[in-house]
Backbone bond lengths (Angstrom), bond angles and torsions (degrees), N, CA, C in turn:
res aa  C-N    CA-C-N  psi(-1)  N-CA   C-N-CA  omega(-1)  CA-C   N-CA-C  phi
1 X - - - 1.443 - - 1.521 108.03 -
2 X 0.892 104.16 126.63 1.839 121.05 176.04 1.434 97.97 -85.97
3 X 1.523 118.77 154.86 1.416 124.70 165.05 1.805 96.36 -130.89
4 X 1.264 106.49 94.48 1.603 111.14 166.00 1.669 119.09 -48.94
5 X 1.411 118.84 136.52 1.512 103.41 162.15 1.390 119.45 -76.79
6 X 1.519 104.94 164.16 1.551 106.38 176.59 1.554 101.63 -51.75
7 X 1.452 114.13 159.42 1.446 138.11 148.16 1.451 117.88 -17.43
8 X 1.840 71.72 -97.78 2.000 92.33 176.69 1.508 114.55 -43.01
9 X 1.420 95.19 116.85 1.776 102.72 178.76 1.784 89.55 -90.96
10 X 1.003 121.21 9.78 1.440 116.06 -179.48 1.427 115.79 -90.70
11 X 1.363 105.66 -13.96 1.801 94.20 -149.80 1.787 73.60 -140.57
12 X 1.377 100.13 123.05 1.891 109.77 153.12 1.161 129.96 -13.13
13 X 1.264 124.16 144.32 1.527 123.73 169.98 0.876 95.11 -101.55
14 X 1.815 120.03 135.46 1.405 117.70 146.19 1.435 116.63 -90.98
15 X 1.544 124.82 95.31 1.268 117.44 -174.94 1.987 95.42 -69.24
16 X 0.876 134.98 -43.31 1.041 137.72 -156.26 1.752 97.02 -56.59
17 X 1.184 126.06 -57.79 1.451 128.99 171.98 1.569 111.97 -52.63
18 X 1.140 103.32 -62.14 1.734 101.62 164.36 1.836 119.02 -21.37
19 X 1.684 93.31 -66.06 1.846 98.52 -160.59 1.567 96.19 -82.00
20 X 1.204 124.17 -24.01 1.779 106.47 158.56 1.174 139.86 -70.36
21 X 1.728 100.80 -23.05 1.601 100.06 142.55 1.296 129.25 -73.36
22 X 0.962 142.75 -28.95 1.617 156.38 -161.53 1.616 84.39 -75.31
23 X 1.924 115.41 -62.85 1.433 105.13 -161.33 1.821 108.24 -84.48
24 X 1.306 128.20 41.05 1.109 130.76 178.52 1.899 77.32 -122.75
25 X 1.062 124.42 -57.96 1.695 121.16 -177.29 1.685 103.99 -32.87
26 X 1.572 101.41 -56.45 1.281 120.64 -166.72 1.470 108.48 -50.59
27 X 1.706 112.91 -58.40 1.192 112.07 -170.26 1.178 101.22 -64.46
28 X 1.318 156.87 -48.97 1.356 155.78 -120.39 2.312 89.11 -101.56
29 X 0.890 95.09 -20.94 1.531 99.96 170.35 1.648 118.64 -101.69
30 X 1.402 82.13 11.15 1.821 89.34 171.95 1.564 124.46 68.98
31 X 1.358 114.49 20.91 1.659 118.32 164.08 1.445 113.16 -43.15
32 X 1.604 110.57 130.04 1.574 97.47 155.99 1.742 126.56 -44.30
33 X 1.374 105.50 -51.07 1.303 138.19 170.83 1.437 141.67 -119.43
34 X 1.233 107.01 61.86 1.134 144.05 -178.14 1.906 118.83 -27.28
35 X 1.610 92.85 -53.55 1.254 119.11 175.23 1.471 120.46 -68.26
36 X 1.325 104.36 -51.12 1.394 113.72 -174.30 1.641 101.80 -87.97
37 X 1.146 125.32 -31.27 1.843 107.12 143.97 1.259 128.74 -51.28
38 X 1.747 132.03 -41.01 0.706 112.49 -177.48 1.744 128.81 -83.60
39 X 1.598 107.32 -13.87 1.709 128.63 155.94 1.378 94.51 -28.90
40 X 1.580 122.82 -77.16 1.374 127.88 -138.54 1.386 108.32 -83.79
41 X 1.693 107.28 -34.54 2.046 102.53 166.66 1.048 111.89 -50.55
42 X 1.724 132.51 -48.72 1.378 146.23 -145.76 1.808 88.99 -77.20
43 X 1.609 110.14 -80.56 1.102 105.12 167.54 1.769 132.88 -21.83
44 X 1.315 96.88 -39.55 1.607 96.77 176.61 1.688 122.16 -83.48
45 X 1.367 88.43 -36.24 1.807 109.88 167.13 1.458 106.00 -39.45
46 X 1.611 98.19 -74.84 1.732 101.93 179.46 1.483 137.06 -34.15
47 X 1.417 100.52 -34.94 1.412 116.12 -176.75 1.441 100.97 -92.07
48 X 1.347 131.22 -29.75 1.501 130.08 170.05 1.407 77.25 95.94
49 X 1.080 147.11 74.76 1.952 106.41 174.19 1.989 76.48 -139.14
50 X 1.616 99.34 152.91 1.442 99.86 170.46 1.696 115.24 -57.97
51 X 1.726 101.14 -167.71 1.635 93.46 162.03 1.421 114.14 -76.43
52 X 1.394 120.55 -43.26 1.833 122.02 173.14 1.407 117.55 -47.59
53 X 1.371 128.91 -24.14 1.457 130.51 -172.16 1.718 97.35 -85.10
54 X 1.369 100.24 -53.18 1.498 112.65 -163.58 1.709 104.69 -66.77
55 X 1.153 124.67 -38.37 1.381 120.57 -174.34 1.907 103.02 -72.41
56 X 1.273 107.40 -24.19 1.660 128.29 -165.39 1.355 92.44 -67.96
57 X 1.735 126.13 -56.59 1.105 152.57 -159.39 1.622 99.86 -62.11
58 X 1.653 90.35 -57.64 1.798 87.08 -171.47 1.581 109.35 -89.55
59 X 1.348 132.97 -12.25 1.134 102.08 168.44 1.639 95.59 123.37
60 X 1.415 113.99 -3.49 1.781 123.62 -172.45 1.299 105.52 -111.61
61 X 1.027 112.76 158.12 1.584 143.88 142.23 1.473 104.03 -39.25
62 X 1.763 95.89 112.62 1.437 86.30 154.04 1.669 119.53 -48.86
63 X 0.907 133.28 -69.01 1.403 137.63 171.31 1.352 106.30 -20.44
64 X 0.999 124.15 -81.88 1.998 122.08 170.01 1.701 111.41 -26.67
65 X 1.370 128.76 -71.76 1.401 143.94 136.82 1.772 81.13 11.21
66 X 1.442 81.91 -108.61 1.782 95.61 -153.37 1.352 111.22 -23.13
67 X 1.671 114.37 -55.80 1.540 125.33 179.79 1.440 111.33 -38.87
68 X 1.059 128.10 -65.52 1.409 134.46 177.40 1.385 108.68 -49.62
69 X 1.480 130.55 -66.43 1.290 127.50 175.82 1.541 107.18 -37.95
70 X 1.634 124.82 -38.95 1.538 116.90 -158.49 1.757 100.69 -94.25
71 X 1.305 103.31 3.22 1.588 111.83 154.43 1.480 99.99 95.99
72 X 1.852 141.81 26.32 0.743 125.10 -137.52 1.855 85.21 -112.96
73 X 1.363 122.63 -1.83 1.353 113.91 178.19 1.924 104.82 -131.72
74 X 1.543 87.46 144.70 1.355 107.92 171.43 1.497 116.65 -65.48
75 X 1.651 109.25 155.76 1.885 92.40 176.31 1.425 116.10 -84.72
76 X 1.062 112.22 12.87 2.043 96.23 159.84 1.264 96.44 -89.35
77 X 1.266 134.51 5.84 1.579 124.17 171.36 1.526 120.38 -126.28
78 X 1.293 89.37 15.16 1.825 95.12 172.51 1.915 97.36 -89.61
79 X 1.541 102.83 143.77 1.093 123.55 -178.03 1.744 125.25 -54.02
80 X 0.918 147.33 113.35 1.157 143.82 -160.46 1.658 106.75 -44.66
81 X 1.131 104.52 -56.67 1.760 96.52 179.87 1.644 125.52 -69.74
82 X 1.113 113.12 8.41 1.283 131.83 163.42 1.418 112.28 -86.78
83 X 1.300 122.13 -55.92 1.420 126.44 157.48 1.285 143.01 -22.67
84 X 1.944 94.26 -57.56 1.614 114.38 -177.18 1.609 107.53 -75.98
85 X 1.608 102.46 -35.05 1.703 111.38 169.86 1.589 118.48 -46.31
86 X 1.647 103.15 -43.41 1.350 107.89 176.13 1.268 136.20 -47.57
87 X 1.926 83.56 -56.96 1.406 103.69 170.93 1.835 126.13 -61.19
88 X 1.464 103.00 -7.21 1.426 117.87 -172.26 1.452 123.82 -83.06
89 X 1.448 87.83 -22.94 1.799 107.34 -157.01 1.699 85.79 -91.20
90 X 1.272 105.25 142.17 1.589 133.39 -168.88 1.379 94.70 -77.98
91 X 1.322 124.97 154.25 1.667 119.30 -175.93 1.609 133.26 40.97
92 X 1.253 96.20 12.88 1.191 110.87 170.69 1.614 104.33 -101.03
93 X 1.317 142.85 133.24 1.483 133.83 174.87 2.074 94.47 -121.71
94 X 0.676 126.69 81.90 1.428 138.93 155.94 1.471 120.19 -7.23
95 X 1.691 82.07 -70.83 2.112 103.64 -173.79 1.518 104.75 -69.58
96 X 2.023 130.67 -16.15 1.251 141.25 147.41 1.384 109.61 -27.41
97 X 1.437 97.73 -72.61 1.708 113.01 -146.41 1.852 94.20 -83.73
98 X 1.365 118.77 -8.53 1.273 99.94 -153.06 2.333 85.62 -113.84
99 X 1.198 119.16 -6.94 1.376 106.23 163.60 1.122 135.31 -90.97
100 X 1.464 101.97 160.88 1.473 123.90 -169.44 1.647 119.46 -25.49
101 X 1.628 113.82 -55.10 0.861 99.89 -175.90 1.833 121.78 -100.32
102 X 1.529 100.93 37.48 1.454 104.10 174.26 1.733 105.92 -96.34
């Protein structure tokens, strides 16, 4: 799954609104980890890059890649360079999606 950016190069992305919708899609399709799948699509979306580029990029297994996308790990077990990517990606707010009371 690709996540295209908006159009308008005029007006902000809120990736952060995006991947909480995506991980409300997710949950409703029954992800273990809904959220932390939807981090790593969004993240991958942004960059446009396939799953082979993106796992290449961070340093994973496609196979690992996929796992995470299909929601199968929690975020104390998402990979560090998946993380810092998160934290990298513009309109994305991380420390948002990742507190207590979200």
């Amino acid at each position: 799954m690709i996540i295209r950016p908006a159009l308008d190069v005029h007006r902000p992305r809120d990736l952060t609104l995006l991947c909480e919708r995506l991980a409300q899609r997710l949950q409703r399709a029954g992800l273990t980890h809904p959220l932390e799948a939807a981090v790593a699509l969004t993240v991958r979306g942004a960059r446009q890059a396939d799953l082979q580029d993106q796992a290449r990029a961070l340093g994973l297994s496609s196979a690992h890649l996929a796992g995470i996308e299909a929601g199968h790990l929690a975020f104390p077990d998402l990979p560090p360079p998946l993380l810092a990517a998160a934290r990298d990606t513009a309109g994305l707010d991380l420390d948002r999606l990742m507190s207590p009371n979200h």
